[in-house]
N, C-alpha and C positions, 0 to 999 in steps of 0.2 A: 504494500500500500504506500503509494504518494506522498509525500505534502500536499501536494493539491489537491488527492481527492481526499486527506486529512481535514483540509480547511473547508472545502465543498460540502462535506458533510455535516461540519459544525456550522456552516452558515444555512444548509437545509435545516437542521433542527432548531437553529432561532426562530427561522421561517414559521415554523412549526409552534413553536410555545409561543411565537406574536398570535399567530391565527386561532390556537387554544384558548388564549387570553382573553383575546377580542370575542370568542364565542361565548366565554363565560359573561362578561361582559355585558354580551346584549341579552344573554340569557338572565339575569339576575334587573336590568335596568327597567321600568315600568314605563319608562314616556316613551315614545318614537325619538324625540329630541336626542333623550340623551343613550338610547341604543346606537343614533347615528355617531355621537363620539366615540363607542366600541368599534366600528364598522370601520373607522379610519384606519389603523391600523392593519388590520387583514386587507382591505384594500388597497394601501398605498405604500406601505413600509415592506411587507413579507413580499409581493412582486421584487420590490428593489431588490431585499436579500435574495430571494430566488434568481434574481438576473447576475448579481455578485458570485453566485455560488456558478454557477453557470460558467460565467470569464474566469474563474478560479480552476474549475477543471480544465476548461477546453485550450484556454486562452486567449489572446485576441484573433480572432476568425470571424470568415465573414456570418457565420450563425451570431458570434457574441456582439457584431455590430449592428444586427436584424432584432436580437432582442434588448438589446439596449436604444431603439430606436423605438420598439413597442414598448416600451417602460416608459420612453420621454410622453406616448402617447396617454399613456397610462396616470401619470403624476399630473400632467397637466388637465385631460378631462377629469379628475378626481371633486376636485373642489365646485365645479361648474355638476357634477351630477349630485355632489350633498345638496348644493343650494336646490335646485329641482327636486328633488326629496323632500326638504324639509318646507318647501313652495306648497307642495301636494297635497301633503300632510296639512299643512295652515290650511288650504283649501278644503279638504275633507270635515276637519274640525267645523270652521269658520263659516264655510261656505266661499269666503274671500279670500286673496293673501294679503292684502292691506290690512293694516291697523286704523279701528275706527276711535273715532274722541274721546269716547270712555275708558277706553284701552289702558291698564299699565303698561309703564315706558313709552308711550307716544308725548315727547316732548310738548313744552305747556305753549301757546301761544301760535304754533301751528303755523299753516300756510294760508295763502288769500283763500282758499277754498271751505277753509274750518269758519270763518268768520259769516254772522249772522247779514 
């Protein structure tokens, strides 16, 4: 056995106890809201190490530069699909995803539009 595929294998199993984590997580958490901050991790962190473990065994090759290309795609839609989620979810609630004047946290004094 390697070093490489020594450290591939420890970077697999971080992979692994993030994704564990992040299940327990959403499994223990009650709101949608804050199941969505479990879900960060198994989505955006264990990819990366999965893609590190990956250039760890292989090397740099054109596979390790195909999936570090899917990872950039990956980290960057991450944040754009919470927001839509947690849009959905307002929606479902709410019926809206706006915040109406009664609302906590809807800042006091508002826009021309809050005004009588």
């Amino acid at each position: 056995m390697s070093v490489r595929e020594v450290i591939a294998d420890v970077l697999l199993a971080v992979a692994v106890m993030i994704v564990l984590a992040s299940a327990v997580g959403i499994l223990v958490m009650r709101d949608t809201y804050q199941k969505l901050h479990y879900l960060t991790p198994a989505a955006l962190v264990a990819p990366v190490v999965v893609g590190l473990a990956i250039l760890a065994q292989s090397g740099l090759t054109d596979d390790t530069v195909q999936t570090g290309l899917a990872l950039v795609f990956i980290v960057i839609a991450g944040p754009f699909l919470s927001h839509a989620t947690i849009r959905a979810a307002r929606i479902r609630e709410t019926g809206d995803w706006r915040t109406r004047p009664g609302d906590p946290g809807r800042p006091r004094g508002g826009s021309a539009e809050d005004q009588p």
